[in-house]
Every structure is written in C-alpha cells, then in structure tokens.
N, C-alpha and C positions, 0 to 999 in steps of 0.2 A: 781638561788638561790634567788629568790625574785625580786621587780618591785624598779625600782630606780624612786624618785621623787624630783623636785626640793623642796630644804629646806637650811633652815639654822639656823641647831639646832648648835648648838656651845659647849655647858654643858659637863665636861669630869674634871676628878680631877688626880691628877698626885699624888702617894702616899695617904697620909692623911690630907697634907697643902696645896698644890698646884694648888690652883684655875685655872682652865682653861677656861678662857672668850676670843675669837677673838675677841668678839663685834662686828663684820662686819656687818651693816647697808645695805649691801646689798653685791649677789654674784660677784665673781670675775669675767672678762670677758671671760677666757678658760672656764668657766662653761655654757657658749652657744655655744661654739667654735664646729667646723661642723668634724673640721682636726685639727692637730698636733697642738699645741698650748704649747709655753713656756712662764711662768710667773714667777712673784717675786713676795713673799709678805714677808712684813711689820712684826717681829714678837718681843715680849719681849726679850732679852739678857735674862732674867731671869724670868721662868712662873709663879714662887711666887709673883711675882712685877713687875705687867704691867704696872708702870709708870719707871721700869727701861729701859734701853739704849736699843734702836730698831736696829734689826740687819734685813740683807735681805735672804730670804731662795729663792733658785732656784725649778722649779718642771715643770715636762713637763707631757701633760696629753692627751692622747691620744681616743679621744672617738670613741666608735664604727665606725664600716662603715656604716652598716645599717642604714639610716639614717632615711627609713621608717616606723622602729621601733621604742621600747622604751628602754632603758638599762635592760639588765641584770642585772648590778652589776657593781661592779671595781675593778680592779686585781691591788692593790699596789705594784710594784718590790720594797723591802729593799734588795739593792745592798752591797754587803760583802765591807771588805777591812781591817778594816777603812776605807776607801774614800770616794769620790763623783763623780763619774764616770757617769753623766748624762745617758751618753753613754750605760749604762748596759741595761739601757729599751727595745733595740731594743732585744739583746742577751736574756733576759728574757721573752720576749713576744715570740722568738720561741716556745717553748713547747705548748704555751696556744692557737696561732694563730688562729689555724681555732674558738676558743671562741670569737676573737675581730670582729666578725662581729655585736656580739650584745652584749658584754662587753667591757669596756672601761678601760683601764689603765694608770696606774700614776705611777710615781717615783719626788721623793723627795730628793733632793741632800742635802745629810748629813751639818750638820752647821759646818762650820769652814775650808770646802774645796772648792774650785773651785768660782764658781761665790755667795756662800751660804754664805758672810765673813769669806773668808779665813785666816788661821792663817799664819805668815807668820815671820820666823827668820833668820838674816844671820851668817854665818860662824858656825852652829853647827856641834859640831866633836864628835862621839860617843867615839872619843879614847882620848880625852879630856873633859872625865863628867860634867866639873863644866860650860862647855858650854849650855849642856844643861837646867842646871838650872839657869844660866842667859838670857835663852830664854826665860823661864817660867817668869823672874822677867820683861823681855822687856815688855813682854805680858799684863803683871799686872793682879788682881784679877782676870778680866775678862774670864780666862780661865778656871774658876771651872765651866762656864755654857756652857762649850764646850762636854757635854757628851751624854749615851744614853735617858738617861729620858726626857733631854731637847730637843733632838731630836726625841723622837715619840710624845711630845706634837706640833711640829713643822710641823708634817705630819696629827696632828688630826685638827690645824686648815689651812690646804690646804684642806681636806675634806672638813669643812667646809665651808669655802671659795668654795667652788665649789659644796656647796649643796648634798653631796653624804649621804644619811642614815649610809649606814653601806659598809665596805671593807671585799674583800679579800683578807687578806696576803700572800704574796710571799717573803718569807726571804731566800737568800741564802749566805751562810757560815757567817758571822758576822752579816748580815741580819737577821740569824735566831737567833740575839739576839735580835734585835730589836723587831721580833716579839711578843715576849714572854712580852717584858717589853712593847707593843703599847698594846695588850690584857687585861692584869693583871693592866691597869689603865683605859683602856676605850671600856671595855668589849661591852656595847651597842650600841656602831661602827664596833662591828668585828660580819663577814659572815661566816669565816672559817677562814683556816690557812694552810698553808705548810711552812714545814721549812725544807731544803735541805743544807745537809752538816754544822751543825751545828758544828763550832769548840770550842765553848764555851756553857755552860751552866749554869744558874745560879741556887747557892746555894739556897734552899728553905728556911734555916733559915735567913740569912741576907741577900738577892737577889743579892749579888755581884757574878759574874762569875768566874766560874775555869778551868782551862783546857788548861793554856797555857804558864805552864812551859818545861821547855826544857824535863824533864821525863814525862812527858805526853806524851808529841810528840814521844817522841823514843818507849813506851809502845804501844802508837795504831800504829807509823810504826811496831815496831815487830810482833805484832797480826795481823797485815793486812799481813804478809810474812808467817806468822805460818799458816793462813788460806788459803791461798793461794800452800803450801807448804803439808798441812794435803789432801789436794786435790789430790794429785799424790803419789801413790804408790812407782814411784821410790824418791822422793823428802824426804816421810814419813819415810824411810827406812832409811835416814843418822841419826847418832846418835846426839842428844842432839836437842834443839829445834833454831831458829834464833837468838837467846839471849847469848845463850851458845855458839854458834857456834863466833858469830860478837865478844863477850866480849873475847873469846881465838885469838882471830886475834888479839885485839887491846892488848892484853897482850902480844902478840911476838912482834907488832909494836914496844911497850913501849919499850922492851928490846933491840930490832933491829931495828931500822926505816927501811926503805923502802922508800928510793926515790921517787919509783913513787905510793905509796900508802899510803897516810897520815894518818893519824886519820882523820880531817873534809874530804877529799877524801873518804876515806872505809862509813863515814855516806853517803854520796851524795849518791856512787854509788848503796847504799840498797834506800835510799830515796826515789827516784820518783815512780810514781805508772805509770810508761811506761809497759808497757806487756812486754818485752825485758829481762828489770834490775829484773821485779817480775818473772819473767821463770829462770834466772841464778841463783841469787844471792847466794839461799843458795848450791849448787852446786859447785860456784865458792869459797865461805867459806870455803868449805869442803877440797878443793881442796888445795888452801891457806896453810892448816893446815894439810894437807900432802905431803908437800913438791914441788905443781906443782903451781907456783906463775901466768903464766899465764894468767886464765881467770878475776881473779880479776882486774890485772894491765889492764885488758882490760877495763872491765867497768871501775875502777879510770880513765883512762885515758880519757874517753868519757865526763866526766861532764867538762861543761864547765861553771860550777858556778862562779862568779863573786865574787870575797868575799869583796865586798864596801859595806857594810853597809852605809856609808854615803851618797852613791848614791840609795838607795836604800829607804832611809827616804828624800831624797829631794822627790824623785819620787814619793812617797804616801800622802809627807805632814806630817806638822808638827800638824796637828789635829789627826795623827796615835798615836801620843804620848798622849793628852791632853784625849782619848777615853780608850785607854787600859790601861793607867797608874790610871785611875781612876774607870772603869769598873769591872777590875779584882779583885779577891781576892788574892794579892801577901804576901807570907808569910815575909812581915814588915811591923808595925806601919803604917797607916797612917799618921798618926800626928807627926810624928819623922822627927827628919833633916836626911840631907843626909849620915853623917858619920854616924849614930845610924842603919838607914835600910840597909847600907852598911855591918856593923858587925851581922844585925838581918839575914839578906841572907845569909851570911859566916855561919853561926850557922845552920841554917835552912840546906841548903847542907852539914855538919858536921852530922847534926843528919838523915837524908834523902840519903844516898850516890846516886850518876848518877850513870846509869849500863845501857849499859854496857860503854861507853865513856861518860866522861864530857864535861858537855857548854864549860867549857876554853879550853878543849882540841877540840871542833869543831868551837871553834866561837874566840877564842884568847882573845888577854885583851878587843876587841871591845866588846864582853859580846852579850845578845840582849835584845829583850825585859823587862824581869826582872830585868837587869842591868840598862838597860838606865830610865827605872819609877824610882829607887830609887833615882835619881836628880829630879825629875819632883812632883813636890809639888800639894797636892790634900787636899786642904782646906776645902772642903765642901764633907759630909756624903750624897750621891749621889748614892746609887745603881741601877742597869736596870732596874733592879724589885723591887715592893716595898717589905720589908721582911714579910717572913709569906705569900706570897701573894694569895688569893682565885683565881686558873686557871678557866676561864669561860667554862660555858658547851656546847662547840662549837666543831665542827670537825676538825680534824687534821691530817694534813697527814706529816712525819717528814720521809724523805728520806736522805739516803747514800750508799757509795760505802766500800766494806772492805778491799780496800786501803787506808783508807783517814785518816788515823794518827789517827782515835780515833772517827771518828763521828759517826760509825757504832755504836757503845755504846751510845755517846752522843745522837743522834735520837731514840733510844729503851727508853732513860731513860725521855726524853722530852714527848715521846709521852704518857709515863704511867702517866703524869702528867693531863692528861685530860681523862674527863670520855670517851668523846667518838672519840680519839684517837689511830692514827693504826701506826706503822714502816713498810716503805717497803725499804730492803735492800740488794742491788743490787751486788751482787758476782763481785768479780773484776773491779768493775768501782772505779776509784778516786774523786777528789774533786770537787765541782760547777756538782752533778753528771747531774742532771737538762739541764743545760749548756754545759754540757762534750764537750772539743772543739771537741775532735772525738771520737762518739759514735754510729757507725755503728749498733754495733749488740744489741742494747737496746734502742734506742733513740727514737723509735717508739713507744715502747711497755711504758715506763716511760709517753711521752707525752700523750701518749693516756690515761696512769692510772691518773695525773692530771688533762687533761679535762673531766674524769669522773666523778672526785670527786668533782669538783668545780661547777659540773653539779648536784650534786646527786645519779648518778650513780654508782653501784656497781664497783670501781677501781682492776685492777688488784693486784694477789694476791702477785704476783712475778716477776721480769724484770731479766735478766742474763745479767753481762757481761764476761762472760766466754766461751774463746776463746783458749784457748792453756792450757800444763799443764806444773806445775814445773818441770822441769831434776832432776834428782839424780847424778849426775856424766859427769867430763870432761875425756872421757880415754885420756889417751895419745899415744897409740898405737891400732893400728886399727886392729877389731875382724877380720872384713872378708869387702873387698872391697866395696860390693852393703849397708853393714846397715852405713859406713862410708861415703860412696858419701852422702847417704841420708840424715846421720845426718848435714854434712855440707851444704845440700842443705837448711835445715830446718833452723840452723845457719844462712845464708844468709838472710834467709827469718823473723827471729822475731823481726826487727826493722818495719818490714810493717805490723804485728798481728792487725787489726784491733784495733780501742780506743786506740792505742798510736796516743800520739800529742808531744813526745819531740823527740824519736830518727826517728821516720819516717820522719822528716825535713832534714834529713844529706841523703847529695848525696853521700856519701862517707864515709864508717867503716871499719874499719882492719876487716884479719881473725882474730881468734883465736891463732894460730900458726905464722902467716903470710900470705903475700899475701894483698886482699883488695877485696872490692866488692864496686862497683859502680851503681845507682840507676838512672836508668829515667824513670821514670813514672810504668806505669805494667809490666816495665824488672830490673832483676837483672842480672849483671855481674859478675862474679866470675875471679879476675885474682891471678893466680895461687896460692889460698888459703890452709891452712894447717887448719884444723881440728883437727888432730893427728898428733903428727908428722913424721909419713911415708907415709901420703897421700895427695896429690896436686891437688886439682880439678879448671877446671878451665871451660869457657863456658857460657850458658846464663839459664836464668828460666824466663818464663815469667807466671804470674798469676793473677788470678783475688780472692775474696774473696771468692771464694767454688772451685777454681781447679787452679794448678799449673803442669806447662808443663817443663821440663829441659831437655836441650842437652848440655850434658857436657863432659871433658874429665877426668878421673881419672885416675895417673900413667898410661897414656899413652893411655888408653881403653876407647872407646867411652860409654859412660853411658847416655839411656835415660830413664826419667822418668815422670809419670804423677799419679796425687796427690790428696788430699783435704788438704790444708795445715793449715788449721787456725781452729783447731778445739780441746776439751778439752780432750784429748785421749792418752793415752801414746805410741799406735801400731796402724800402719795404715798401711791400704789397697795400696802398689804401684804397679802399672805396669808399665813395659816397656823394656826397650832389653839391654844387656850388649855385645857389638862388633855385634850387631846382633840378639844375641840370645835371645828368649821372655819368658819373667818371670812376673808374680802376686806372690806378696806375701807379708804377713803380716812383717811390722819389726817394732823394739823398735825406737822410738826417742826422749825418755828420759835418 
C-alpha cells in the first residue's frame, strides 16, 4: 500500500481546537532500529496545551525483517480492553505475519496503564461507590486527559516520531474504537483500516459511543443463539425464540429459585460463545421448561465465573474506568453529581425494562460498568469522535463473529460508514475473532482475507466458523440403542468442537445424566455416562478433527463406532458393529 519514507511531518488536528504539534526536532531512535525496538516518549497530558504537564507513553515498533528492502507500510495494533497490554502486538501480528517481512508494526500502550502513566488508586470497592469517586478526586483534574481522543493523538505523534507517512490500522474490540476516532481526526495518516470485533460504536451525531449497556449485551448474546439456533432444523423447531425461552426460565426461577441455577448462573451458562454452551443452550431451555432440569444445571454448573468485580478492575486498571466512564454515551448527565446520575439510571431502566433478566439480578448491588461511571466524574466534553465527524475515503475492512454480543451488527454498521468499506462476518466465531484463541476451522481463511486487503488484493468474500449444529431436544429415554450410544458419544465429544477455548481446557465434565468423561489429549473417556436415563455407556473415542473412532460398551453390548464428528449437520454417516454385527447408517444427533 504505498513506499514508506523517512519524514517528520507532525500536522494532525484533534476535533476543531486541538492542535497537534510533537515538534520533534528530529526522529526518535526505534525509527532506525533494524529489530524490536521499545521506546517512550514525551507527550502533553493535554493536546490542546502543549505546555501542559508531560506524561510518558510506551510503544514498541517492530520493523520489517527484510532488511534489504524498503517498508511497505505499518500495521498499528489498537489493542482492546481498555488496557495496555504491550503484549497484544505479538497476538496481533499473527494474522498479518507473513506481511512483516516488508511491513512494520507498532503498538502504542494506551495512556494511563502500564508503563504509559499509569493511573493508580488504592482500596476501591465497587460495592462501596463513593470509593470510587474519591479515587477520581486522589486523581485530581488530571484524569479528564485520560481518554480516547488523547490517546489517538498519542499514537499520531509516535508516528511521527518515527517518521511513518501514513498507518494501517488494526483495531480490535475497543481498539476498534480507537480506530474510528485516530481516522476522523487525522485522516492524511491513515492507509486503511480494519476493525475486528468492534464492541462499541460511536454515535454520528455527538461521537460519543454506544453499545455497552447491560441490554445491549444480552440483545446481541440472544441474536448470536437465535442465529445460531435458526441454523438447525431440530433447534428451529422448539417454540418461541432464545429470549422467550431464557425470560420464562428466569420467570420460574423468580418464583422457585433453584439452587443450582441462579439468575447471574442461567446468563453465564447462554453467555460464552464456547461451541459447547452455543450447541445446548436452547435445548437445555426447553428442557428446563418442561420439567427435565438436568441439562441446564449442567451447563450452570460448568461456569466457573468468578464474581469479584473488584478483582477484576484491579486487573485491568483504573484507566478501565477513566476511558469508558467518559467515552460512552451513558444514559446520565454528564455534568450531574453522583446522586442525580444515580436517580437519572433508576429512571432510565424504569422507562427501558432488562428482558429478559436484570443487571441487579446478574451483577448484584456491585452493578457494573453503568453503575460504577455514575461516581466517576467526566469534567470535560471529550468524545472518540469528533461529532458530525466526515469518515475519510479510505478502505475498510470491519470483521466479527455472530457470537459476539453484538459486533456482528456493530461491524455492518461501521463499515457502511465509509464509502469504500466492506463487513466480513464470520458464522459462529466469537470475540477478538482476528485473534480467536482457537480457531482451527477459519483462521486461515480470515488471515489470508486481511493480508489481502492490506495488500490490495481482492479479500475473501466469506470465512465460516461453523462446525457443529444446534440440538433440539435432551430425550430422557432412549429411542433405540445405536442413535443413543451416538448421541452420547457426540455429548462427550462438544467440549473438543473445534474454536472452543473455554470448555476444551477441562480434563474432566459430568455426563448428562451421570457418570463423567475424562480427556487427555485425542482420547476421550467415558466412565459409565447417562445420556438418558436408561442408557450407561462407558469406554474410549479417540478423534481427530475430520474422524472419530469409539469402542464402547452400552447396557452391557459392545458398540463400535467411526465418524466425522465436528461438522454442521444434524445426521450423519456412522459405521461400525454392534456385539459384532456391521452397520452404516445414517442417524440424527440433534
């Protein structure tokens, strides 16, 4: 995408007031650096007033290998979080790799975390609010320049500093807010764009971002289970949709509790975008809600969510606060005290109902992010973007997965924002899809469609991650022997569905019914597992990702079988012998 040469043009305006001058008198030294190269620089606390208070930003910059050559370009990672995760660069330069033989990349550690002047308060307790906002007051002023806009003028003078004409962005998940808001102020810096799993998006009229209240989230989980669910015939079949189904569970809960299925448990277990919990869920709903509690208390029982919010904000930093509490468009006052956005949020959910459960009913009085910004004071009129803001006429490539709470939307509606912007959206992958820790059956085809596009080349049109289909039904008594073995073999086997990376870490999952299956590597165990409850199988599967082998015992009869296990298909092809005897044939296992 064009010849990289040494320069140090510095000119770039933030908004409509925000001069942007590095002034650097000459380039930084990682700007001749041969290898890996981590620097600091020197930047205004505040880009309107460069003789206000100098803070240090971190940034590590990786230049080509080639050495023989001259740059391509530069592939900027904008690492998600909120955080500063220096660390993300290597995880994002996967996809683009075989590009850094003659591209060079950079990432920019967000201001306010890690070595970038970190924010830093002790003893906040989310379940004591007014701690929060006397973190904000330890802080002082200083913390209205802790946001996004001050942080993409922060990456445009590292460019700078390092001579680079123009970037390409790499935004992923809160990254791809950055991106939007480093474009829309310093357009004649940007090469292109990808933005991957955008969880926010900002408002066109005031640039502030949306999309990260608690009904957000539970709207794109539901639609990423409905799609997922509309997928399979037996799945499509049950009545009402994931919404109706999840909001009459939590309506019996309300009225019965359930020990071992909470309210914040029933969200967990639809939650994660594991192949597993997305193959059950609505199933186990169904199931729930007529009378056979089982498969659900199964998945409840499986999450092992942590519910420390307070561990959870030491872990990301207190710059998680000082970015989202000001970034977003939260329905209160700015400019209001705490008690006022307090009553404006109460109101706001009065006229808005949660559906199908509420924040307090999954998150308790700790509350989460909407909760904790209304102590957290946002002094200054700061949005990502500036409002109204003209998208430059640059390429765009905005990818997600139609698990991912909402981004699948979010990237459609980003991308129509540029003229000559595309969506590619990836069937059953989840979040950071880019990144996906495990993405076997697409990871190829995604990487290959971004080092097309950053190349110029025509990107693919399409990547799948779709690997299994949704069930329709737990029976509880078994039709006929051979379609039971199988379904429990299959059972055994969707914690290893390729692109899971939460339940294929457990060496060890209940059946269904009972029993247990234990995991080492391309074998599963089966010890004396209930699928239904009149049938016991017990025995081994060993598999790989295109074939599965099993010798088992079912009520007593030897049952062998061999497979293609991991595939999006509701009947499949098995053969193999029952006490002996040899069979092919087609059965259900949904």
């Amino acid at each position: 995408m064009g010849k990289r040469w040494i320069t140090a043009v510095l000119a770039g305006v933030i908004g409509s007031t925000m001069l942007v001058s590095p002034a650097a008198a000459s380039l930084h030294p990682c700007a001749v650096a041969a290898q890996r190269c981590e620097g600091t620089l020197e930047v205004p606390l505040n880009w309107a007033d460069p003789q206000s208070e100098k803070i240090s930003v971190r940034f590590v910059f990786k230049p080509h290998s080639d050495r023989t050559r001259p740059s391509a370009g530069a592939i900027v990672a904008l690492s998600g979080g909120p955080g500063g995760n220096l660390g993300q660069l290597e995880l994002m330069a996967k996809p683009v790799q075989p590009l850094l033989t003659t591209y060079d990349m950079l990432i920019v550690q967000r201001r306010g975390f890690g070595a970038s002047s970190a924010l830093h308060c002790d003893n906040v307790d989310v379940y004591e609010p007014e701690t929060i906002t006397a973190c904000a007051g330890h802080l002082g002023p200083r913390i209205q320049y802790f946001t996004t806009d001050q942080r993409v003028a922060d990456i445009n003078a590292v460019r700078a500093a390092l001579g680079i004409p123009k970037l390409v962005l790499y935004g992923s998940s809160y990254g791809s807010l950055d991106g939007p808001a480093f474009a829309a102020r310093f357009p004649q810096h940007v090469e292109a764009a990808i933005f991957d799993s955008p969880t926010l998006i900002p408002d066109q009229r005031t640039g502030y971002a949306h999309g990260f209240l608690g009904q957000d989230g539970m709207n794109g989980l539901m639609g990423g289970l409905d799609y997922a669910c509309e997928r399979s015939r037996a799945c499509r079949a049950l009545p009402g949709d994931t919404g109706s189904r999840m909001a009459k569970v939590a309506q019996q809960l309300r009225a019965k509790p359930d020990p071992e299925v909470s309210l914040a448990k029933l969200v967990m277990a639809a939650g994660g975008p594991d192949p597993m919990t997305t193959r059950s869920i609505n199933a186990a709903l169904d199931a729930y809600l007529n009378g056979d509690p089982a498969p659900l208390r199964r998945l409840a029982g499986l999450d092992d969510f942590v519910d420390d919010p307070n561990g959870f904000l030491r872990m990301v930093g207190i710059g998680f606060l000082s970015y989202l509490c000001n970034d977003v468009a939260w329905p209160y006052s700015r400019e209001a005290i705490p008690a006022q956005r307090k009553e404006q949020l109460a109101e706001y959910y009065e006229r808005n109902p949660e559906y199908p459960v509420t924040t307090a009913e999954t998150n308790g009085e700790a509350g989460f992010v909407p909760e904790w910004c209304v102590y957290w004071p946002t002094r200054r009129d700061a949005p990502p973007v500036p409002p109204h803001a003209t998208y430059p006429n640059i390429p765009v490539l905005a990818i997600a997965g139609t698990l991912d709470w909402g981004a699948a939307t979010n990237a459609v509606a980003l991308a129509d924002r540029y003229r000559s912007g595309r969506a590619l959206i990836v069937p059953f992958a989840g979040h950071a899809t880019s990144t996906y820790p495990s993405a076997e059956t697409f990871e190829a085809c995604l990487s290959t469609a971004i080092q097309n596009f950053i190349i110029g080349r025509p990107a693919a049109s399409s990547c799948s991650a779709e690997n299994f289909a949704a069930i329709g039904q737990f029976p509880l008594r078994s039709a006929d022997l051979l379609t039971t073995t199988v379904q429990t073999a299959m059972d055994a086997l969707a914690s290893r569905i390729p692109n899971s990376y939460i339940m294929n870490t457990r060496d060890e999952l209940p059946g269904l019914r009972g029993g247990k299956v234990t995991y080492d590597g391309p074998k599963a165990t089966l010890h004396e597992v209930r699928y239904t409850t009149d049938t016991v199988v017990s025995g081994e599967i060993r598999f790989t990702e295109t074939q599965a082998e099993a010798d088992l015992t079912a009520n007593g009869k030897r049952v062998q079988l061999t497979w293609k296990p991991f595939e999006a298909k509701e009947t499949m092809w098995v053969t193999g012998s029952v006490d002996g005897k040899r069979f092919g044939r087609w059965l259900p296992v949904t």
